[in-house]
Structure formats: structure tokens, C-alpha cells
C-alpha positions as MATLAB code, in Angstrom:
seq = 'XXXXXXXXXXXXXXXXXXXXXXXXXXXXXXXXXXXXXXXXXXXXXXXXXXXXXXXXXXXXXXXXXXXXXXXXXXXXXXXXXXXXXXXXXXXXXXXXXXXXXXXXXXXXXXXXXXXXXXXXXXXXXXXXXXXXXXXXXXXXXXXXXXXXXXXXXXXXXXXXXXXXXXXXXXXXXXXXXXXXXXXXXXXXXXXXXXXXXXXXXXXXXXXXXXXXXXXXXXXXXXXXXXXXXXXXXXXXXXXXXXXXXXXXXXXXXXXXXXXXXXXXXXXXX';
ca = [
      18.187    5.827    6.815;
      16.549    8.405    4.261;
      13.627   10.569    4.996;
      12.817   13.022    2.191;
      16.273   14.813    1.942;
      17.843   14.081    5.086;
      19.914   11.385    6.014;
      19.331    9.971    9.625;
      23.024    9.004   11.125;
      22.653    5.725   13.004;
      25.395    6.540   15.309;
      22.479    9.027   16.556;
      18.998    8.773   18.486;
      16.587   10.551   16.542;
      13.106   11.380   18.240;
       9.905   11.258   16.198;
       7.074   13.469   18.130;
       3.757   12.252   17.851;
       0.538   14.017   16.607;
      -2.799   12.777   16.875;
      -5.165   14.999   14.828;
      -7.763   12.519   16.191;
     -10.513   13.030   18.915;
      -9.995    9.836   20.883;
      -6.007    8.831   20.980;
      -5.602    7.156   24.120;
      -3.072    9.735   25.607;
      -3.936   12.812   23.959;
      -7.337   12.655   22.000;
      -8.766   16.097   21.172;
      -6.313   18.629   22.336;
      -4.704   18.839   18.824;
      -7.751   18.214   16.949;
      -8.067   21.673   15.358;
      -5.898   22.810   12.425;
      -4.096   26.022   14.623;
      -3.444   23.773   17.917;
      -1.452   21.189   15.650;
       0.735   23.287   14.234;
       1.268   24.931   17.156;
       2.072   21.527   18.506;
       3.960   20.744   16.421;
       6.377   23.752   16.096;
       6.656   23.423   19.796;
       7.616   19.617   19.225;
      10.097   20.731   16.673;
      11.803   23.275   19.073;
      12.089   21.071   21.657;
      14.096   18.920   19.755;
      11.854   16.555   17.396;
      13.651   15.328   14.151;
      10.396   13.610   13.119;
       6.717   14.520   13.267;
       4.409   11.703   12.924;
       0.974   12.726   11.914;
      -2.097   10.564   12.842;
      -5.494   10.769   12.193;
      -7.013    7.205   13.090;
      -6.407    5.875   16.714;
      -4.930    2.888   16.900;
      -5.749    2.537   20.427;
      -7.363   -1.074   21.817;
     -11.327   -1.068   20.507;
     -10.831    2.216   18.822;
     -13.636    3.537   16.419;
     -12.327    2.937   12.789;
     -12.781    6.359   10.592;
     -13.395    6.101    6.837;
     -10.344    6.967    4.727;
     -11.887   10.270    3.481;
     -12.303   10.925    7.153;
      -8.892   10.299    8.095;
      -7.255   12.191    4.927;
      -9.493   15.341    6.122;
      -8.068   15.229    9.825;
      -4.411   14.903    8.437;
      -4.186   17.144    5.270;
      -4.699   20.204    6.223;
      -1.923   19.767    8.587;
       0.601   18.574    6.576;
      -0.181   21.426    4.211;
      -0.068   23.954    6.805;
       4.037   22.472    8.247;
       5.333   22.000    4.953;
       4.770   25.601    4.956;
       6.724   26.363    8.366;
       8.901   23.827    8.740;
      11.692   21.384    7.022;
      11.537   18.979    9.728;
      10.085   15.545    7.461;
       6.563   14.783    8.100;
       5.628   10.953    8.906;
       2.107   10.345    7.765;
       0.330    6.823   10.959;
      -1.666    5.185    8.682;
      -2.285    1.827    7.160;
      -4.379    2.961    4.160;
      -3.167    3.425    0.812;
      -5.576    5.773   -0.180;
      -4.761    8.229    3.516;
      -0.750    7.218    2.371;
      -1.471    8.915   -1.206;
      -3.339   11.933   -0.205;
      -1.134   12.873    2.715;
       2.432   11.881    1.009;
       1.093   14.433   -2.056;
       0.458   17.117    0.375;
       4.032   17.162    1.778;
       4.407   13.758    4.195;
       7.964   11.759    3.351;
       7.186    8.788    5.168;
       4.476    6.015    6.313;
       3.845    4.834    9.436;
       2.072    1.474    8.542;
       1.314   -0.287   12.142;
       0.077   -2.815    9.539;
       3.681   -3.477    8.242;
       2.160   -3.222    4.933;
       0.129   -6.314    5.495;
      -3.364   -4.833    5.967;
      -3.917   -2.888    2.870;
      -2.594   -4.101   -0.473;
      -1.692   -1.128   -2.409;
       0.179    0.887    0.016;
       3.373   -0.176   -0.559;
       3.066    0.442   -4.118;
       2.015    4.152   -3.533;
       5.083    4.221   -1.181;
       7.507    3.481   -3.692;
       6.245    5.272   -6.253;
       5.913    8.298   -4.353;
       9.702    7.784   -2.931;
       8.641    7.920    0.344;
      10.036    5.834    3.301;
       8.467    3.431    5.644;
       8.399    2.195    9.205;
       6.756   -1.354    9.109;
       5.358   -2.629   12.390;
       5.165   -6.427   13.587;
       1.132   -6.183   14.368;
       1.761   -9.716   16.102;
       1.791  -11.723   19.057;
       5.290  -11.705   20.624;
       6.821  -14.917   19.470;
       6.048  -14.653   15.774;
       7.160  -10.677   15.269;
      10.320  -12.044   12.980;
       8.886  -13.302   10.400;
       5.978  -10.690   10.175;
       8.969   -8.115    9.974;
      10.880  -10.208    7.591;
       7.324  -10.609    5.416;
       6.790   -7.041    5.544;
      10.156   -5.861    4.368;
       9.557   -8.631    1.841;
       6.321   -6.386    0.526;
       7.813   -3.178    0.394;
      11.224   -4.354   -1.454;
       8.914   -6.664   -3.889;
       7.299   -3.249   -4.347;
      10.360   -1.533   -4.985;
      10.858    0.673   -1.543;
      15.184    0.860   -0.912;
      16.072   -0.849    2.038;
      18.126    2.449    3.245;
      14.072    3.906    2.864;
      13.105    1.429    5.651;
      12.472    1.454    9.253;
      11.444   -1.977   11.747;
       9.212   -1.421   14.842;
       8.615   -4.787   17.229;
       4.981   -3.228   18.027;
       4.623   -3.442   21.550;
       1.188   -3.010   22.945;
      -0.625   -4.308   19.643;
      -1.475   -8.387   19.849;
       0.412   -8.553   22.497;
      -0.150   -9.980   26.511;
       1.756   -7.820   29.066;
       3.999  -10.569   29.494;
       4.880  -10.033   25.800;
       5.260   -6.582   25.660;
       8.044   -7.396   28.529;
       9.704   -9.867   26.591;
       9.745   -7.886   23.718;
      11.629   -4.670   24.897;
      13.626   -7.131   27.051;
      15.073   -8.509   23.187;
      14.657   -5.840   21.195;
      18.327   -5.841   19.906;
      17.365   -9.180   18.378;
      15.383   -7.654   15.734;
      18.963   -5.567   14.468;
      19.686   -8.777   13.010;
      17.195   -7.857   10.102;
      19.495   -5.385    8.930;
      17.464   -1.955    9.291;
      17.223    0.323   12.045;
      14.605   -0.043   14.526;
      11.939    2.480   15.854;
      10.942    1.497   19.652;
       7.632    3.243   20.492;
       6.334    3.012   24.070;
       5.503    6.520   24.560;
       2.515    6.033   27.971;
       2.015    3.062   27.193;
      -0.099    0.620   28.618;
       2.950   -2.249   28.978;
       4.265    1.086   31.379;
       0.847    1.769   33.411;
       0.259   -1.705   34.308;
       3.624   -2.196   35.603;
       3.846    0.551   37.527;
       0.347    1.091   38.397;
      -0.061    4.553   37.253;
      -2.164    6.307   34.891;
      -1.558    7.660   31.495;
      -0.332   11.471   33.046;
       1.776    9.368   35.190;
       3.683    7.347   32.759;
       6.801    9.894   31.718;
       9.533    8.216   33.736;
       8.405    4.653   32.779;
       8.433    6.290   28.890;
      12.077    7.666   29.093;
      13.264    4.868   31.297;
      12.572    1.999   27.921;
      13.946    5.177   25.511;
      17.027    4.235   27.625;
      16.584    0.804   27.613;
      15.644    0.850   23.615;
      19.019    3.231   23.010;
      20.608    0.463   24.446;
      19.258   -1.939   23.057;
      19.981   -0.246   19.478;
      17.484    1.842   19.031;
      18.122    4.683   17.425;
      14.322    5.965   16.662;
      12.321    7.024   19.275;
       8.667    7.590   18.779;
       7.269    9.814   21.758;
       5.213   12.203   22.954;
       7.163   14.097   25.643;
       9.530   15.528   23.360;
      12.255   17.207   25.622;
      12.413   14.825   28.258;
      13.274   12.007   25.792;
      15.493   14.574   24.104;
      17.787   14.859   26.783;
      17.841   11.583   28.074;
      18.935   10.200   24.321;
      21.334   13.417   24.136;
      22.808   12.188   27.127;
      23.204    8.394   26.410;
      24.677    9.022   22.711;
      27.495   11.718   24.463;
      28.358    8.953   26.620;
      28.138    6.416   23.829;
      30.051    8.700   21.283;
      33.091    9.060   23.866;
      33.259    5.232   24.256;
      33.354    4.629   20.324;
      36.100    7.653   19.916;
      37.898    5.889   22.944;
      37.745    2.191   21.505;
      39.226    3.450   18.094;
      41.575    5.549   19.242;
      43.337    2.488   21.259;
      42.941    0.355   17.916;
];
């Protein structure tokens, strides 16, 4: 997988931190709504071990308020600009707007996060390939048809010219989904490797995690890094959180153990 200049191993978990620049994310609206408490978010994110930072400025919460494109490129811009400037880690742009995509790939972003799957707005995936950016497309769908969304939506961004090795599948649990669903979903994630392309699992506090264990969103961390364990093993190897070092370690820990296994297996063949 490419993102800007890097190449992302996929013998390797790789952790994408989350940023809302937004004032009403479910988990943590407002407290990195101003320019200086971003950055300083995301530096921290970075030095805890992020490979990713994935900027949003719309919540995509259930019965969030919609913002206006202009809105949303305001709330993200300025922080792009401001990391490209302190950082090489690649900036992810969480939107599924092409005009938000354009503005915030020109400012320094490498990569849309369409929770759309490119299905919503029309001329995104053009800017995307244009731009030589890469993509995660998400299956914005109820459980049993998330297949062929993916398969429609990589059929979009190749049509438009995005490289498959530019291109990233998330199943989308929590969106048009029942809890039952969401279950069934992680449960067969490693289904969805069959498309070819790596996969993206984001569950980060979750509500699939609250209502099964009955806690609230500051009580969700070890239902979060319990399904980045579960997703590693299911073949995972993005992991879009919040908690940054927890998740860290517990997909540091999995791919030693992992890594040893594979050097075993081929050593004996």
C-alpha cells in the first residue's frame, strides 16, 4: 500500500490516529477544535506511535449536523498546513466531498477517507486520482450487502484511474448497520481479503463496543484494543483509533509473535 512516499509493509499493523477538528464527534468533539490543540494532538499521536493521521472535520456520528463544504475545508486546512510543516508522518484527509478532498489534498493531505466509498459524491474520485492521492473506501451498507458495495467502489476509483496498490477496504461497522451486524461483521472480516487490498478495521469506542459491554464511551478502551486484536487476526493490518499507544503495543505485540511464526514456518520449508 502507498501513501504519499511511503510504502506501508503488509506483513505490519500500521495505526492511523484519529483527529476530529469538529465540535460534536461522538468521542471527542471539541477538545481539538482549535488550530494549536490539534497539532499538539497530533504530534503527541505521532510520538506515541501513529503512522497515519486522519483529519476530520464533519462528524459522521448517527444524526450528526451536516457542515457545508466551505465549513468543513476551514476546520481541516489550517491543520494540514500547520503538520506538513512539523511532521512527515502522511496526512489522511475523513471526508466524502470532492470539493473538502481538493482543498485539503492541495494543502498537504495524501489520502481520502471516503466513508462514502466514493459513492456519495461524484467527482471525488476523479480529484483523487488526479491529485495521486490514495483512498480508503468504506462499505456505507447494511451487513449482508458490504461486498459488492466494496467491489462497486473499487470499481469507481480504478474507472477513475486510482492504482489498486493506492487503495485501502474498510467493512464500516457502526454505519447502516444493526448491532447484530456490526457482530457479524468483525466476526468475518477476513472475508473481505478476498478483494485483494488491505483492509482498515475501525472500531475505535464504538458503539457495537458500548452496547455489548454496557459501558460508556470513556469506558470503551479494552473493548477497542480487544477487536484491534481480533481485526490483526483477522488480517487487518490498518488500524484506525483513537488511543494511540495502547493499540500500539497491543499490534507491536501480535506482529512480534506473528513475525516469529512466519520466520519459523520458512525456515522448516
Amino acid at each position: 500500500m502507498i501513501i504519499g512516499n511511503k510504502t506501508f509493509s503488509k506483513n505490519k499493523t500500521h495505526i492511523m490516529g484519529i483527529l476530529n477538528v469538529t465540535p460534536d464527534s461522538f468521542f471527542d468533539g471539541g477538545k481539538y477544535f482549535s488550530l494549536e490543540s490539534a497539532v499538539k494532538r497530533a504530534l503527541q499521536m505521532v510520538k506515541d506511535g501513529a503512522d497515519i493521521i486522519d483529519i476530520g472535520g464533519e462528524s459522521t456520528r448517527p444524526e450528526h449536523e451536516p457542515v457545508s463544504a466551505l465549513e468543513e475545508i476551514s476546520r481541516v486546512v489550517p491543520v494540514i498546513q500547520a503538520l506538513k510543516k512539523v511532521t512527515a508522518v502522511p496526512i489522511s484527509i475523513d471526508t466524502h466531498k470532492a470539493q473538502t478532498a481538493y482543498e485539503a489534498l492541495r494543502a498537504g493531505a495524501v489520502m481520502v477517507n471516503d466513508v462514502w466509498g466514493f459513492r456519495r459524491d461524484n467527482d471525488i474520485a476523479n480529484i483523487v486520482a488526479k491529485m495521486g492521492a490514495s483512498c480508503c473506501l468504506m462499505a456505507n451498507c447494511p451487513y449482508q450487502d458490504i461486498t459488492a458495495s466494496l467491489k462497486k467502489s473499487i470499481k469507481s476509483a480504478e474507472y477513475a484511474g486510482v492504482p489498486r496498490d493506492k487503495i485501502m477496504l474498510d467493512a464500516g461497522v457502526g454505519f447502516k448497520k444493526t448491532h447484530e451486524e456490526n457482530l457479524l461483521t468483525l466476526n468475518n472480516y477476513e472475508e473481505y481479503l478476498g478483494l485483494g487490498l488491505p483492509l482498515l478495521l475501525a472500531v475505535s469506542r464504538k458503539s457495537v463496543i458500548g452496547n455489548t459491554l454496557n459501558a460508556p464511551k470513556g469506558e470503551r478502551l479494552m473493548g477497542s484494543v480487544a477487536l484491534t486484536a481480533l481485526g490483526i487476526a483477522k488480517g487487518c493490518n490498518f488500524i484506525r483509533v483513537h488511543d494511540i499507544k495502547e493499540n500500539r503495543q497491543v499490534a507491536d505485540m501480535i506482529d512480534a509473535v506473528l513475525s516469529a511464526h512466519n520466520a519459523q514456518r520458512t525456515a522448516h520449508n
